[in-house]
N, C-alpha and C positions, 0 to 999 in steps of 0.2 A: 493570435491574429497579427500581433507585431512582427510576429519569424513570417509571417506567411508577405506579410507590405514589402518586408527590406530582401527575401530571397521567393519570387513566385513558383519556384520549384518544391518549397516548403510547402507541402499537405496540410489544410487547417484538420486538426484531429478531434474528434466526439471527445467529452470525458471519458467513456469506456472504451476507446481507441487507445488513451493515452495510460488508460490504468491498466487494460492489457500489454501494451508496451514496457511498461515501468515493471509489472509483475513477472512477464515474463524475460526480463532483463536478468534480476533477482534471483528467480528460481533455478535458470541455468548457469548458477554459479554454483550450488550446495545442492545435495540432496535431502529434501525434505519428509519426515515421517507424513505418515498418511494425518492424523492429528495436525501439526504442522502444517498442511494443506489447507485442513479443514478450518485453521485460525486464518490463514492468508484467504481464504474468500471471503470469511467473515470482513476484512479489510478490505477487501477489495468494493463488497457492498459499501461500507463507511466512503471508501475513496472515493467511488465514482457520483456519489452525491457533495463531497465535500472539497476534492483533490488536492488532500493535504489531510497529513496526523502527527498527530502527535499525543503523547503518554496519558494527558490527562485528559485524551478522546476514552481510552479504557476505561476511566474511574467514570464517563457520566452518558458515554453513546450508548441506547437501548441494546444494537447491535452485538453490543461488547459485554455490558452488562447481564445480558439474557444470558450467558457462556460463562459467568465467572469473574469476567472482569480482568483486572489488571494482574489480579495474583495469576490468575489460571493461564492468561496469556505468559505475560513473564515463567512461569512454569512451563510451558507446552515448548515457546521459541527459545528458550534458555539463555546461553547468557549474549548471546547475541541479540537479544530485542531491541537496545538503543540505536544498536548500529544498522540493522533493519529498517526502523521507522525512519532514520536519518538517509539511508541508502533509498528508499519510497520517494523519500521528498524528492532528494538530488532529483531522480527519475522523471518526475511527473514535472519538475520544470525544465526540465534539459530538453 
C-alpha cells in the first residue's frame, strides 16, 4: 500500500497476485522438472498465506512436511534451493 500512496499508478496487488508474479518471474528463467513444479506450488500454497520463506519453513510448515520436508525439497530443487528461496523473497517485495 506504501508503493500504491507514493506512485498511483502502482496496482495494490492480492497475496496471490503477487506470489504469481514473484513465481512466475522465477520460472522463466530455468526450466523446471515436472517434480520441480510440483515443489514450487507446494510454496506457492505456503507463500500466498505467509509471503515470505524461508528454510526452516521446510523443517516445521505442514505443507512441506506432508512432501518430505527439507531433505526432499533440497533433493528435488538441488543445489539451487538457497538461491531460490532468496530469489522468492527478493520477488515478493519488489
Amino acid at each position: 500500500m506504501i508503493k500504491h500512496a507514493s506512485d498511483y499508478h502502482e496496482p495494490i496487488l492480492t497475496a496471490r497476485e503477487r506470489v504469481d508474479f514473484a513465481l512466475t518471474s522465477i520460472m522463466g528463467t530455468k526450466k523446471f522438472t515436472d517434480e520441480q513444479q510440483t515443489w514450487l506450488a507446494y510454496i506457492k500454497e505456503h507463500l500466498i498465506e505467509n509471503l515470505a520463506i524461508a528454510e526452516e519453513d521446510f523443517k516445521t510448515m505442514p505443507v512441506f512436511e506432508r512432501h518430505g520436508g527439507i531433505a526432499v525439497a533440497k533433493n528435488v530443487l538441488g543445489a539451487g534451493f538457497n538461491k531460490l528461496i532468496n530469489k522468492l523473497n527478493e520477488a515478493l517485495a519488489a
